[in-house]
C-alpha positions in Angstrom: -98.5 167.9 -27.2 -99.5 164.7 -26.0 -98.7 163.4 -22.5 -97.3 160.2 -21.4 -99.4 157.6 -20.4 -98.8 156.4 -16.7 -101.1 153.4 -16.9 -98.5 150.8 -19.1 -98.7 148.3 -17.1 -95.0 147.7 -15.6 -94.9 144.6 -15.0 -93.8 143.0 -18.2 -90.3 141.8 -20.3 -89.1 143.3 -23.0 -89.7 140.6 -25.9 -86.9 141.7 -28.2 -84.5 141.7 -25.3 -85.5 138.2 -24.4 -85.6 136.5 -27.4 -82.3 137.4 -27.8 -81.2 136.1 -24.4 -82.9 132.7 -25.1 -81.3 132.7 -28.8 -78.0 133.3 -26.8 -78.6 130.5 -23.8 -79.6 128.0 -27.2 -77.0 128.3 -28.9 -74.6 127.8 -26.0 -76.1 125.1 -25.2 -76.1 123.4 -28.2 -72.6 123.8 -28.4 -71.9 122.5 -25.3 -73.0 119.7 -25.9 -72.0 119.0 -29.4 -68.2 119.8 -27.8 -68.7 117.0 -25.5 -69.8 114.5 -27.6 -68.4 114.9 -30.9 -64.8 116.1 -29.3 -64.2 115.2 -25.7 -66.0 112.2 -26.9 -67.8 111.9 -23.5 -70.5 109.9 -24.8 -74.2 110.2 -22.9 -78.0 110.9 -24.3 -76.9 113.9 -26.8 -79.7 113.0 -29.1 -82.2 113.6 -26.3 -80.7 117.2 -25.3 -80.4 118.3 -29.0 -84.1 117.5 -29.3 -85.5 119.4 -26.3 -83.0 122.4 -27.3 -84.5 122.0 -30.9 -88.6 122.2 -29.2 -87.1 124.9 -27.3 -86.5 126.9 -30.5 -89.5 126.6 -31.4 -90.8 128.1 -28.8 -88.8 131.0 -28.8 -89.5 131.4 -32.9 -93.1 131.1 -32.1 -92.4 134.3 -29.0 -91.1 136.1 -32.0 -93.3 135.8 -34.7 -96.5 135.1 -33.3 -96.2 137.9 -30.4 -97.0 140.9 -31.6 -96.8 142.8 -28.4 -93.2 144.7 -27.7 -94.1 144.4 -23.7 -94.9 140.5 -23.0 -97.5 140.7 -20.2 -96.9 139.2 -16.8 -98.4 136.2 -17.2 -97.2 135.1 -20.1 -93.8 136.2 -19.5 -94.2 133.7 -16.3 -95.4 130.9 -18.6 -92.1 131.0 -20.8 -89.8 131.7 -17.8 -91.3 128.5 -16.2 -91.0 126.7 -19.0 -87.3 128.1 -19.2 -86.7 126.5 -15.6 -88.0 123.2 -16.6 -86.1 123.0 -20.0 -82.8 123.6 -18.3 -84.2 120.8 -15.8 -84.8 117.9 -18.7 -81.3 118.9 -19.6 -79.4 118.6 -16.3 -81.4 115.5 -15.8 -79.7 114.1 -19.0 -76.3 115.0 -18.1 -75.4 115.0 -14.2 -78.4 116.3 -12.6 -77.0 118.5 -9.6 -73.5 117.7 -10.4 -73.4 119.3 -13.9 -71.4 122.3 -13.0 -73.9 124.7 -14.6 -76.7 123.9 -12.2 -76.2 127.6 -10.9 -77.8 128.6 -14.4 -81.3 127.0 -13.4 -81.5 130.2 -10.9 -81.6 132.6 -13.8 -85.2 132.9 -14.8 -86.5 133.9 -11.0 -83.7 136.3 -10.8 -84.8 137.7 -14.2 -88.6 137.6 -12.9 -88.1 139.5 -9.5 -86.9 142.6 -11.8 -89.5 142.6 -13.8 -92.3 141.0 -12.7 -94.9 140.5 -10.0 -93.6 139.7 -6.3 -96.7 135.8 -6.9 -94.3 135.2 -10.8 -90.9 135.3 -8.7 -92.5 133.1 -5.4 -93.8 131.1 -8.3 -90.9 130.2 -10.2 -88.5 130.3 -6.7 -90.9 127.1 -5.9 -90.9 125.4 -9.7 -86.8 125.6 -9.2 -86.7 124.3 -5.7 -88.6 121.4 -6.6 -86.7 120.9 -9.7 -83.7 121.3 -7.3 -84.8 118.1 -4.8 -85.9 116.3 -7.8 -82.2 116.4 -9.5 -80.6 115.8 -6.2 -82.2 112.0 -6.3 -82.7 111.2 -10.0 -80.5 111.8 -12.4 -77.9 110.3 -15.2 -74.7 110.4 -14.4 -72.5 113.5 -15.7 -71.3 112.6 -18.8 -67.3 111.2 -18.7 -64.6 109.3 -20.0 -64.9 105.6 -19.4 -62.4 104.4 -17.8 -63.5 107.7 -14.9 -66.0 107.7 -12.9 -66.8 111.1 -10.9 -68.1 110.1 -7.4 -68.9 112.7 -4.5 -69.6 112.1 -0.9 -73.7 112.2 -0.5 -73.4 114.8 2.2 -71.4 117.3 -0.1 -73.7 115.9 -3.1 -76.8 117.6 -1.2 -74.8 120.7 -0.1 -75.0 122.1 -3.7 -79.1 122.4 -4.5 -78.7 123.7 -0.8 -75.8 126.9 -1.6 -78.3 126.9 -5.0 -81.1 127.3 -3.1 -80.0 130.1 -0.4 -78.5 132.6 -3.6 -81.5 132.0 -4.7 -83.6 133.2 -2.2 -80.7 136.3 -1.7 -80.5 137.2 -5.2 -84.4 137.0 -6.0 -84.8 139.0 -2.5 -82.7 142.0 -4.0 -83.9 141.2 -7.4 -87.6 142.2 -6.0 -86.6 145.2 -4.4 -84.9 146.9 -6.5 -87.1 145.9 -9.4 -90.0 147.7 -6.8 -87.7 150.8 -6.3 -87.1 150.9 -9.8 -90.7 150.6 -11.0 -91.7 153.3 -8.3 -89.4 155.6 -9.7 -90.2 155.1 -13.6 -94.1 155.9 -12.1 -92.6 159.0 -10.5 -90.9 159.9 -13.2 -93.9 159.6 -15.8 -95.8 161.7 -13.3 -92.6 164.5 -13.4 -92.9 164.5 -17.5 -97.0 164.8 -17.3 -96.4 167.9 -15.0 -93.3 169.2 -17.8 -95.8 168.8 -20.5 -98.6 170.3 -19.0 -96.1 173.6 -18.1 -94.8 173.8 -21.6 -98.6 173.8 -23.0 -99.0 176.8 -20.5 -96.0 178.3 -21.5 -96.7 178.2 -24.9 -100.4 179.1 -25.0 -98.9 182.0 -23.1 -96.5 182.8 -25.6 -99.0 182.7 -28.8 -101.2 185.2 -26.1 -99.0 186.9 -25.6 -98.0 186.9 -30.1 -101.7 187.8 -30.7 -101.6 190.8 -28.7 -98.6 192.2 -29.8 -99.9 191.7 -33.2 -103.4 193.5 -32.6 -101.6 196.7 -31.1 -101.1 198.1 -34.1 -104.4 197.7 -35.5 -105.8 198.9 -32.0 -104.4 201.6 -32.1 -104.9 203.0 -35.9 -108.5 202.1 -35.0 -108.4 204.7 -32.3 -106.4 207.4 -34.3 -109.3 206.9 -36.8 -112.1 207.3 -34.4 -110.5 210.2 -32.5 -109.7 212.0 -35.8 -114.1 211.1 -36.4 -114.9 212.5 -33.7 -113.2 216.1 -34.4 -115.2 216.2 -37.9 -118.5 215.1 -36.3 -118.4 217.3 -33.1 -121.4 218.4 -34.0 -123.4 215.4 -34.1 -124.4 214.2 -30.8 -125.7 210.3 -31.8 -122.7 210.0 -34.1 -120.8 211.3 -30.9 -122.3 208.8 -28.8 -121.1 205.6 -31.2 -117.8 206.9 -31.5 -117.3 207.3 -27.9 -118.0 203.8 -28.0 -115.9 202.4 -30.0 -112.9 204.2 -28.3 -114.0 202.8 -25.1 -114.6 199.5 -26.5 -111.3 199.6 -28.1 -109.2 200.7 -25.2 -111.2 197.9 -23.1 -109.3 195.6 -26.1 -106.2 196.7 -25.4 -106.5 196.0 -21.7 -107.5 192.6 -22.4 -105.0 192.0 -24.4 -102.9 193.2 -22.4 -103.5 190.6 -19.4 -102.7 188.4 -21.9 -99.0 189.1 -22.3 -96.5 187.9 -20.0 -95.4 191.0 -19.3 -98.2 194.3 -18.9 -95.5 196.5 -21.3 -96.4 196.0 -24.8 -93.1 196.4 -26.8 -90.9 193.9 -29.3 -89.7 191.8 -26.7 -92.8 190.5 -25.6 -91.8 187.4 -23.8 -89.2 188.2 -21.2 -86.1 185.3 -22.0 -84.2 186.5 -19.5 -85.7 186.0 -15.8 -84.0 186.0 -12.2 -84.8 183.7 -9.4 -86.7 186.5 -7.9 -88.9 187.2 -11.1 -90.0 183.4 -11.2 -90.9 183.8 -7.3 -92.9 186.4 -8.2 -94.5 184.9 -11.3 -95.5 182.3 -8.8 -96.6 184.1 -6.0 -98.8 186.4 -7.4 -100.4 183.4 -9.6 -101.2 181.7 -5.6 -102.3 184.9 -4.4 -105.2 184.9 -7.1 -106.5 181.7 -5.2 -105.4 181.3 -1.9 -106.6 183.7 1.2 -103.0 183.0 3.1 -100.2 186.0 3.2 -97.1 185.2 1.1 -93.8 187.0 1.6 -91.1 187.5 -0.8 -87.3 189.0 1.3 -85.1 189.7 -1.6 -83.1 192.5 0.7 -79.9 190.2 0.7 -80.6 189.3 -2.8 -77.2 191.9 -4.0 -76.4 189.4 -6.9 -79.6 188.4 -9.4 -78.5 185.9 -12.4 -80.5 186.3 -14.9 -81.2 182.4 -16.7 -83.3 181.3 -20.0 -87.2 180.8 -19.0 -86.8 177.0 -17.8 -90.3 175.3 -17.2 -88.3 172.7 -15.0 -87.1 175.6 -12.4 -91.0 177.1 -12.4 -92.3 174.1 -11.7 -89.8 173.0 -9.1 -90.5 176.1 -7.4 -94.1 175.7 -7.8 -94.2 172.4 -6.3 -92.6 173.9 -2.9 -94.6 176.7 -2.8 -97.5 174.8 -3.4 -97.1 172.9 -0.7 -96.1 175.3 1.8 -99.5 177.0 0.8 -101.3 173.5 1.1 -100.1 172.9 4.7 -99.4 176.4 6.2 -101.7 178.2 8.7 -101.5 181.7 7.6 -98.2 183.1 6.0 -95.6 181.6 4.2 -92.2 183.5 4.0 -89.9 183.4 0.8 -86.3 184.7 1.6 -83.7 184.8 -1.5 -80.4 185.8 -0.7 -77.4 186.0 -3.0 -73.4 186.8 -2.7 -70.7 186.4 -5.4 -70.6 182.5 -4.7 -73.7 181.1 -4.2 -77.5 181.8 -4.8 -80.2 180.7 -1.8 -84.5 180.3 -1.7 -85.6 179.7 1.4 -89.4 178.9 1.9 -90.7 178.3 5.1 -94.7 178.1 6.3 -96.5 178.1 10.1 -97.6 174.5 8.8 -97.1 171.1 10.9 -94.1 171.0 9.4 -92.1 167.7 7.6 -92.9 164.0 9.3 -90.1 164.3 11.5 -89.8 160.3 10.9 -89.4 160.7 7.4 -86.7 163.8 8.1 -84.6 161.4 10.5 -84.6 158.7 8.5 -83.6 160.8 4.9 -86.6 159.5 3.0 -88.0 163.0 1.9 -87.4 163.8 -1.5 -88.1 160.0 -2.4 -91.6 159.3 -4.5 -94.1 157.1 -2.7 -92.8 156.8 1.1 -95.1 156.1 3.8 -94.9 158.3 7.3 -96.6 157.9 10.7 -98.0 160.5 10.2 -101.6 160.1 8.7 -102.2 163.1 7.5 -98.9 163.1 5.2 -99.1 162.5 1.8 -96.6 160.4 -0.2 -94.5 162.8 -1.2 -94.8 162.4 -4.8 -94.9 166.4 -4.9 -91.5 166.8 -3.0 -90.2 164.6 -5.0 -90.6 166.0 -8.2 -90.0 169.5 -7.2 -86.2 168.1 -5.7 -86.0 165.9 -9.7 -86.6 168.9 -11.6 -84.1 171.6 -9.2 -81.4 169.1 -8.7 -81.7 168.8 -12.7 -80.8 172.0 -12.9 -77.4 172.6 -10.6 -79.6 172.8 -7.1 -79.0 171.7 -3.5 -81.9 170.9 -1.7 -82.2 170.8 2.0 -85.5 170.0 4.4 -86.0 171.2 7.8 -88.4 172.1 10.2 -88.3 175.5 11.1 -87.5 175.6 14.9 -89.6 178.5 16.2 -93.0 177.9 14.6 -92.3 174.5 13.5 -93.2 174.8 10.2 -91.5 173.2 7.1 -88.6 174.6 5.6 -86.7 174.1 2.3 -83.5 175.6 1.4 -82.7 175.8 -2.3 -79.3 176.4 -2.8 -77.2 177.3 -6.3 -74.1 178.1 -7.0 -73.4 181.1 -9.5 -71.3 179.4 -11.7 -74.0 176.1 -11.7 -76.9 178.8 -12.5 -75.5 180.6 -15.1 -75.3 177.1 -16.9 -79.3 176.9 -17.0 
């Protein structure tokens, strides 16, 4: 199975997506203008707008064909943007200049940018406009009209308009940036969630062919001792022969307790891979691999657990529970206590440690749970862990709750199912 890769770079545009978008803004405003000329009759420079819109085409034909890339890299996805902003300006400058009614459109690029580019391409183009803005406020031809009208506007409202402009600007690209950042931090957090998934199912499944091979080899194993044992009877009376054979059946028995380490389960039979676990056999499963490796006391409680559910083996819910007791083994003292409780309604693992407990910063504010946040707290890390643990249990029907537990101060997470959610996984 191969893994994601987590270095793409994500700042970039989709090229078939905006190639389409530019195909789209052509064509309308090639019609636009062939409507005003050819049937409102409003006559002004047409020529000169039909022959930047036609350059413009070529441009974006060239993007298409010449491109090969499916991601168009930040920089050159700045390049065409600016040159986006200034074709619109050549056109606006033909036909009204900030009275055109479609001046707004000039803010489109920068608020397509701040999604999906850099923080410098969006300040960039945010600049390119506003100059383009003063620049149309002053010199311009007039907006195309019937002749016998003339449109006239007070200067003071005339220079209110690249103004408004330029304040949704600055609001629209301002969101635009930060939740193009959230966004991007979360599709990082989330290629880091299906490395982890891929990495589990590997396990799972070199554990399952483990667990095949020695299932397979009992058999043989164990004809292999009949054979010997039934070799030994004839040649009782030879002690060298006596010697090898004893051998081979320890040898052979040694086999069999290898093999059966291997297995999921240390009861060889036809259903070698459990498919049916409770909550409290994945704790377990957990647990005991933590134990192997860490020198702190872990506690399972099941004496409230009165109703187990058993679910399908989900690598999602192992790995969730993983990720929580993982880090209540990173940051605890000593212990860390696992209670799971259960009634006819709900379902409840609660895993506390003698740690520092959660940034109580980051528990005021809500922020745990959320991939890359900062605490004063130096010694916190960025909670890239909590956060895929919380992904991959709310995925499957759970509640997740953080605390700090009040006597020792330690961290405490409540994960919390109900029945008729859990059954579903």
């Amino acid at each position: 199975m191969r893994l994601p890769k987590t270095s793409i770079n994500l700042y970039s545009l989709n090229k078939s997506t905006y190639v389409k978008l530019r195909w789209i803004a052509y064509t309308g405003q090639l019609i636009s203008v062939l409507i005003v000329e050819f049937i409102l009759n409003f006559k002004f420079n047409y020529f000169y707008c039909i022959s930047i819109i036609f350059f413009s085409v070529l441009t974006n034909i060239y993007l298409q064909l010449k491109i090969k890339e499916n991601q168009i890299n930040n920089f050159t996805s700045t390049l065409f943007l600016s040159y986006d902003i200034f074709q619109l300006g050549l056109l606006f400058f033909i036909t009204g200049g900030i009275t055109n009614p479609f001046i707004f459109l000039i803010i489109v690029p920068a608020v397509f940018s701040s999604q999906y580019l850099s923080l410098m391409s969006s300040v960039i183009l945010v600049v390119f406009i506003t100059l383009v803005l003063i620049i149309l406020s002053f010199f311009y031809f007039e907006l195309p009209h019937p002749g016998q009208l003339h449109f006239h506007i007070p200067d003071y409202y005339l220079y209110s308009i690249p103004l408004s402009i330029f304040i949704g600007l600055l609001f629209l690209v301002y969101f635009g940036v930060k939740f193009g950042e959230e966004s991007r931090i979360r599709k990082k957090a989330f290629d880091k969630i299906q490395e982890f998934v891929a990495k589990e199912n590997e396990l799972l499944s070199l554990g399952g062919q483990a667990a095949a091979a020695a299932h397979s080899l009992g058999t043989p194993l164990s004809t292999i001792l009949l054979t010997v044992t039934e070799l030994k009877k004839e040649f009782s009376n030879n002690s060298k022969i006596q010697k090898d054979l004893d051998l081979l059946v320890s040898q052979s028995k040694r086999c069999r307790e290898i093999l059966k380490k291997l297995t999921l389960e240390p009861n060889i039979d036809d259903s070698f891979i459990e498919s049916n676990l409770s909550l409290l056999d994945y704790l377990k499963e957990i647990v005991r691999s933590y134990e192997e490796i860490s020198k702190k006391k872990f506690k399972i409680n099941s004496e409230k657990y009165k109703y187990p559910i058993n679910t399908g083996k989900s690598s999602e819910i192992m790995y969730g529970l993983r990720n929580f007791i993982g880090n209540a083994n990173k940051f605890s003292k000593n212990k860390i206590d696992i209670f799971i409780l259960s009634d006819q309604k709900i379902t409840q693992i609660i895993i506390q440690d003698d740690g520092p407990g959660f940034p109580e910063d980051l528990i005021n504010k809500q922020k745990l749970g959320q991939p890359y946040i900062r605490s004063s707290n130096e010694k916190a890390g960025l909670g890239l862990g909590t956060f895929i643990g919380k992904t991959l249990l709310e995925k499957n029907y759970a509640n997740i709750k953080f605390s700090n537990f009040k006597k020792s101060g330690g961290a405490k997470v409540e994960i919390r199912w109900i029945n008729k959610d859990l059954r579903l996984v």
